[in-house]
N, C-alpha and C positions, 0 to 999 in steps of 0.2 A: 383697436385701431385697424386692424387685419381684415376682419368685418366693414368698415366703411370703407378701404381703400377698392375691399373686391364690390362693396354696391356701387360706388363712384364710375369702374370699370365696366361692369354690368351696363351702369347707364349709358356710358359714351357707347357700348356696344351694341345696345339698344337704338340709341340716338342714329348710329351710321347705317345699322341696318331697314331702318328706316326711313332714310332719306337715300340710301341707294334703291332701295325698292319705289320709293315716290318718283324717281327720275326716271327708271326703266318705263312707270306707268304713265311718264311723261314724254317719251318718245315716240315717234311716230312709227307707223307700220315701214319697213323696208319697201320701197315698189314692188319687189322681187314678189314679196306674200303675198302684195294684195294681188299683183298678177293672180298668183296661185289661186286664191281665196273665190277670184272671180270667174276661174276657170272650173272651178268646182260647184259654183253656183249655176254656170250656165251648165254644165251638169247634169245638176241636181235638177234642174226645170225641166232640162230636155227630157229627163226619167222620168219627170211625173205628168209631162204633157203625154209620152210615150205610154204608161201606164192608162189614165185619164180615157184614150182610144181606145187601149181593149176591153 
């Protein structure tokens, strides 16, 4: 009985941590990052257009 109640538990454990993880992958970027993200892109171009030249 001790056995099935810890698989039972296991599952619901299973269950939540999977559906907190599906949620986070369902929310969107903060502005904030993508700010960030796209500042790093323009960056990353200006470097290789920079490069590219020499």
């Amino acid at each position: 009985m001790a056995s099935s109640a810890k698989k039972t538990s296991q599952m619901q454990i299973d269950e939540n941590l999977k559906k907190v993880y599906q949620e986070m992958l369902d929310d969107e970027i903060p502005d904030r990052f993508r700010d960030l993200l796209a500042q790093l892109r323009q960056q990353d171009r200006a470097k290789q257009e920079d490069d590219s030249i020499k």
